[in-house]
N, C-alpha and C positions, 0 to 999 in steps of 0.2 A: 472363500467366503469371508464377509466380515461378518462377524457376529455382537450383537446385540444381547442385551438380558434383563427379566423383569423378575423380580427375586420375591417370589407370593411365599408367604407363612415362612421365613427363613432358611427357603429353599439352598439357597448359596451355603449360608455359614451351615446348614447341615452336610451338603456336599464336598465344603472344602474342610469337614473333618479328617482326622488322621483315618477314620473308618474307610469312608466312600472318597477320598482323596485322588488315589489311583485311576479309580472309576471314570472320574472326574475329569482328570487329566487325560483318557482316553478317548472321552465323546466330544471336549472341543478340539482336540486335535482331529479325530474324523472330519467333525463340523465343519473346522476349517478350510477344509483341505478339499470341502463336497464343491465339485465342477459344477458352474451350470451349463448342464447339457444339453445342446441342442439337438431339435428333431431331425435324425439322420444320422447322425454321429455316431460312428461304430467308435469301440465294441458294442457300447451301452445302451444305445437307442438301434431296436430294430426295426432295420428297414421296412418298409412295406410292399407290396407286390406292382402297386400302384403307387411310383411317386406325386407326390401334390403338395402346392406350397401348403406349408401349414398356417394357421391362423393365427396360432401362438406359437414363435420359434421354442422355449423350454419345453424338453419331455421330462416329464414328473417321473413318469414307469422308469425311464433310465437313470436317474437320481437315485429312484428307492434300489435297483438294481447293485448299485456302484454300492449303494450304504450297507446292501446285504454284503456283500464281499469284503467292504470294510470291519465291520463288525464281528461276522462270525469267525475270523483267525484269530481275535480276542478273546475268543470263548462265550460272547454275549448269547444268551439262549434266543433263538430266532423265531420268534410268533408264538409264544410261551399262550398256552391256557390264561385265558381269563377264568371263565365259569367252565367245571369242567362236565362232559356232555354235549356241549353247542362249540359252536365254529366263533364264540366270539375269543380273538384272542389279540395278542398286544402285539407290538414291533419287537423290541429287545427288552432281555431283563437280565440283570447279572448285578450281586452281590446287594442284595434290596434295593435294587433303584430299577425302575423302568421306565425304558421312553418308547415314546409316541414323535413318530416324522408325519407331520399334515400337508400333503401337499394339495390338497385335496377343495370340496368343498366348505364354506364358510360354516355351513351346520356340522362337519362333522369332526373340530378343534372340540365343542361342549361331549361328543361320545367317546373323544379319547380322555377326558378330562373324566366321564363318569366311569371308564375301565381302570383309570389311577384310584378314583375312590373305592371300586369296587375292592382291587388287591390289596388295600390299604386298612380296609377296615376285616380284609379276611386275615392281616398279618403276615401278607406276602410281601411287602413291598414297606421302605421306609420315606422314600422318596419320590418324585415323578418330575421326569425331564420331557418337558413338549418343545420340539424345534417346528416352525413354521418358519414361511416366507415373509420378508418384508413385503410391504405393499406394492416396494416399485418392483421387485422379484415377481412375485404372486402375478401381477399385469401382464407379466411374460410367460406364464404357465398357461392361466386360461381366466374364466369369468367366474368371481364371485369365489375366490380362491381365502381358503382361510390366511389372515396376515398377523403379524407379531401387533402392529399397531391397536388394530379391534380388538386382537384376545387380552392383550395389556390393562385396555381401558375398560372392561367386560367380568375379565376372572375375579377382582376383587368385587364384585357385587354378589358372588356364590358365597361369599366368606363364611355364614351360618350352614352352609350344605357342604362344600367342599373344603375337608378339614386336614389334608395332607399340605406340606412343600410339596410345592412346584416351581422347577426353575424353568421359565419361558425362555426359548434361545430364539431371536432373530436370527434371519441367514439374507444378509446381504451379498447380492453378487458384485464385484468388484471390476 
């Protein structure tokens, strides 16, 4: 993937600290590295019982599949508590940073944006990394797919509510 970045409340200059540095350096290399996977494509995309073309060649579920297996030999904590008691909880968190992978729909970039808040103001979390799709990616997923473009031109209108760095990662397929 090529990647892309919108660097909201000095999300970058706090990640490319000597702190969260490493950190850093481990989730664009994952980023990079993320295949876009097509529907069908083993290991990662499973088959169905019934094959049928798909409508949108990219599987999303196979992406986040490939990300779990990336991440968790790093030690990144895998679907960490948000609030704890309920099923809300994050993608990965390690060392105060947590991110959120959207591949998803366009309303639900603002609910990973309010779980960055939520850890943020519990003093979980010092940082929040959101990767989405580019828009021409996102076309290939399905409809109405959250994309790096909208959230870019969108998150700085939260400014007075959402008070963390956030560094937004486009994921261009190449």
């Amino acid at each position: 993937m090529q990647l892309h970045f919108h660097n909201y409340r000095f999300a970058d200059e706090v990640l490319s600290s000597e702190k969260f540095l490493k950190s850093k350096k481990e989730v664009v290399d994952i980023l990079s590295r993320l295949p876009a996977i097509k529907v069908g494509e083993e290991p990662w995309s499973i088959p169905t019982k019934k094959p049928k073309k798909a409508k949108f060649p990219v599987d999303q579920n196979a992406m986040n599949r490939w990300l779990d297996d990336q991440f968790k030999p790093l030690d990144w904590e895998w679907h960490p508590s948000i609030v704890p008691g309920t099923h809300l909880a994050g993608d990965y968190r390690k060392d105060r940073i947590q991110i959120e992978v959207q591949f998803g729909n366009m309303a639900r970039w603002t609910y990973d944006i309010l779980k960055f808040q939520i850890c943020y103001s519990q003093d979980i979390i010092d940082v929040g990394i959101l990767a989405v799709p580019m828009q021409s990616l996102a076309k290939e997923i399905g409809e109405n797919i959250a994309h790096f473009e909208r959230v870019s031109r969108e998150l700085p209108h939260a400014k007075l509510s959402i008070t963390l760095p956030i560094l937004v990662i486009g994921l261009e397929s190449e």
